[in-house]
VMD Tcl script that draws the C-alpha trace (Angstrom):
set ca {
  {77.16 102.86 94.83}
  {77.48 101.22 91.20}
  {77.25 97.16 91.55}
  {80.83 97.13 90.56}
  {83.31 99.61 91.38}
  {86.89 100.13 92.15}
  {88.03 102.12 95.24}
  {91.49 102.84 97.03}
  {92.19 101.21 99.93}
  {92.99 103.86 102.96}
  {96.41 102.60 102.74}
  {96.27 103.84 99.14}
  {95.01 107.18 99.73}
  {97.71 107.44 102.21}
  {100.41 106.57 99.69}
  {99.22 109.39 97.11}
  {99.30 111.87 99.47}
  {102.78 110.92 100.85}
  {103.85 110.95 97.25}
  {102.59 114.05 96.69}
  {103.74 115.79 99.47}
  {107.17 114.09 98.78}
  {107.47 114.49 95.25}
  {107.65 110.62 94.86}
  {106.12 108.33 93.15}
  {104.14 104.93 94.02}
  {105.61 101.97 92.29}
  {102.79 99.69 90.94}
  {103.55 96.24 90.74}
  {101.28 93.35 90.98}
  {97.44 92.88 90.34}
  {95.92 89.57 92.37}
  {92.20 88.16 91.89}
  {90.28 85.91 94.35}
  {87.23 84.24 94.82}
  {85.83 86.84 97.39}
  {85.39 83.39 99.26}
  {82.54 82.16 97.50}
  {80.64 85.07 98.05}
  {80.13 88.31 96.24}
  {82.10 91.62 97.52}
  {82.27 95.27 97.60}
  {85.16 97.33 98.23}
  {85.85 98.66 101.66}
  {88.46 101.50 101.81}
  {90.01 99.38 105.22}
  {90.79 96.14 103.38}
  {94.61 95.27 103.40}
  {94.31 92.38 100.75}
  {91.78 90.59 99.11}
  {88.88 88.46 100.66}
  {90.53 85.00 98.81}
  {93.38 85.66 96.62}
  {93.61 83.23 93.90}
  {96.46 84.32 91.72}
  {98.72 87.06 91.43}
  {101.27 88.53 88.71}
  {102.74 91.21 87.20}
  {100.98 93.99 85.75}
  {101.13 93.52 82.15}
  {100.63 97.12 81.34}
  {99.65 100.33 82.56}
  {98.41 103.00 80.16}
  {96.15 106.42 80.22}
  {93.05 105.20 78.22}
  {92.65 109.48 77.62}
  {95.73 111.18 78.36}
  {94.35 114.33 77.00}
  {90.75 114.49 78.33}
  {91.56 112.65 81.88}
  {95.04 112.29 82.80}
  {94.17 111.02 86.07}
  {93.06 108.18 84.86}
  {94.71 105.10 84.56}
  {94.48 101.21 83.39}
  {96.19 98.48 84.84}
  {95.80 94.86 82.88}
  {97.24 91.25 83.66}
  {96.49 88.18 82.01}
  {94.74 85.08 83.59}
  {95.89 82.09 82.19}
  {93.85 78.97 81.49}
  {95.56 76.78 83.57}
  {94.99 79.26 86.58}
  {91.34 77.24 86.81}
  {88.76 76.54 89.26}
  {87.03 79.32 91.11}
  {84.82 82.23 89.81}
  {86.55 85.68 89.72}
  {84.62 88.39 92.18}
  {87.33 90.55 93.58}
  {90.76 92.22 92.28}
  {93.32 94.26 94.06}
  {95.75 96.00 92.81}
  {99.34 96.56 94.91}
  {102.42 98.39 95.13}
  {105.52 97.42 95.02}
  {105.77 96.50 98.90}
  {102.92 94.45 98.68}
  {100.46 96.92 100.15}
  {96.93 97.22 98.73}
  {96.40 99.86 96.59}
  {93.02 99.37 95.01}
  {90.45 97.30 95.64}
  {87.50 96.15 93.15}
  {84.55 93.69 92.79}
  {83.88 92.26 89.21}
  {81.20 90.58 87.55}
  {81.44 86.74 88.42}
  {84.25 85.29 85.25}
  {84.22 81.26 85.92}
  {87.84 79.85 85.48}
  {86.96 76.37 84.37}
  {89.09 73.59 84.40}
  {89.80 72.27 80.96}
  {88.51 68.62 82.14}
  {84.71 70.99 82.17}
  {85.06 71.31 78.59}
  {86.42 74.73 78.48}
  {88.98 76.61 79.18}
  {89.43 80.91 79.72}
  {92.32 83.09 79.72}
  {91.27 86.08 81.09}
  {92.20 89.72 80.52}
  {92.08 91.75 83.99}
  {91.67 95.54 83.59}
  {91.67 97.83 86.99}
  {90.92 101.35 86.00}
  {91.64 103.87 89.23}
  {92.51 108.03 89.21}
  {95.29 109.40 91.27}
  {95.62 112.89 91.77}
  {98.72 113.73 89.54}
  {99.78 111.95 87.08}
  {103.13 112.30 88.19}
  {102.66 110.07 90.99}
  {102.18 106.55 88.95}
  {105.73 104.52 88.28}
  {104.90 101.09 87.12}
  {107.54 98.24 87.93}
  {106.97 95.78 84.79}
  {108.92 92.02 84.27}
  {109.59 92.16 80.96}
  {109.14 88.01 81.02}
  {105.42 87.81 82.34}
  {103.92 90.74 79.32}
  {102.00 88.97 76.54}
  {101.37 90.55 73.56}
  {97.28 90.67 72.68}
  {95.98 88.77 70.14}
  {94.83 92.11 67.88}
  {98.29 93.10 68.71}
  {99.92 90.14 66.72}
  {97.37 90.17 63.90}
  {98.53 93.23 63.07}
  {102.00 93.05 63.62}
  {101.98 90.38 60.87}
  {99.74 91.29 58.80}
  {101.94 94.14 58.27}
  {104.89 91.84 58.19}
  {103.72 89.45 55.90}
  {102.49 92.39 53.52}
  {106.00 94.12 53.55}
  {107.45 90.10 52.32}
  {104.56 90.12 49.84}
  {102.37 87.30 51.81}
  {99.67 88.66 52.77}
}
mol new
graphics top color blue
foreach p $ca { graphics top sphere $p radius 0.5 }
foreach p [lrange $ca 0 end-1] q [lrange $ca 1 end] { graphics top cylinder $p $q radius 0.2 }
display resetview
């Protein structure tokens, strides 16, 4: 097994095949992180939730990185804020819309430090996971909680600011 992985949870295997045998879909909702409880993790396929959740929100976005070449495959991202601070990142779930577990992952150790440390770290979360159809992925988004990347607004205004003669 890679050092890192992702994995779906049993419960999460069971909900794809439900969904496919039902023609429905599995409403993504939420990604959490946690501390793994101070200790590094790897994915079992029995957890229910994470070792130490530390935060949880919204999934910013859920895309295909290659909808052509793997349309199986799909991204989820959140965003960390700064003030979320405090603990080291080792473990991210991702969940459905009833709060089950849907995938599980490990990640590299990301320190949130506090700003009184000197520094301070948004972080970008990104859960990658395949289902069997494509089909079966519905995302439920808050339109209140998505932030808009930093390359994102660069170039939205660049190309504003070059339309008013600014840039």
């Amino acid at each position: 097994m890679p050092q890192y992985s992702a994995i779906h949870t049993d419960v999460g295997l069971d909900l794809m095949a439900q969904a496919q045998a039902m023609g429905a879909q599995i409403a993504l909702a939420d990604i959490a992180v946690g501390d793994g409880g101070g200790q590094s993790v790897v994915p079992n396929a029995g957890q229910t939730g994470l070792v130490r959740e530390r935060y949880r929100a919204s999934i910013d976005r859920i895309y295909q990185p290659d909808p052509v070449g793997f349309p199986t495959k799909f991204a989820a991202t959140m965003n960390v804020p700064a003030a979320v601070a405090g603990f080291v990142m080792r473990e991210v779930g991702l969940y459905d819309a009833e709060g089950r577990l849907f995938v599980v992952a490990n990640t590299p150790h990301v320190t949130k430090p506090h700003a009184d440390d000197g520094s301070i770290l948004d972080a970008v979360v990104r859960v990658e996971f395949i289902v069997s159809n494509a089909a079966l992925v519905d995302l439920l988004i808050d339109p209140a909680v998505v932030m808009a990347s930093q390359q994102w607004v660069a170039r939205y205004l660049d190309d504003r600011l070059a339309t008013l003669g600014l840039a």
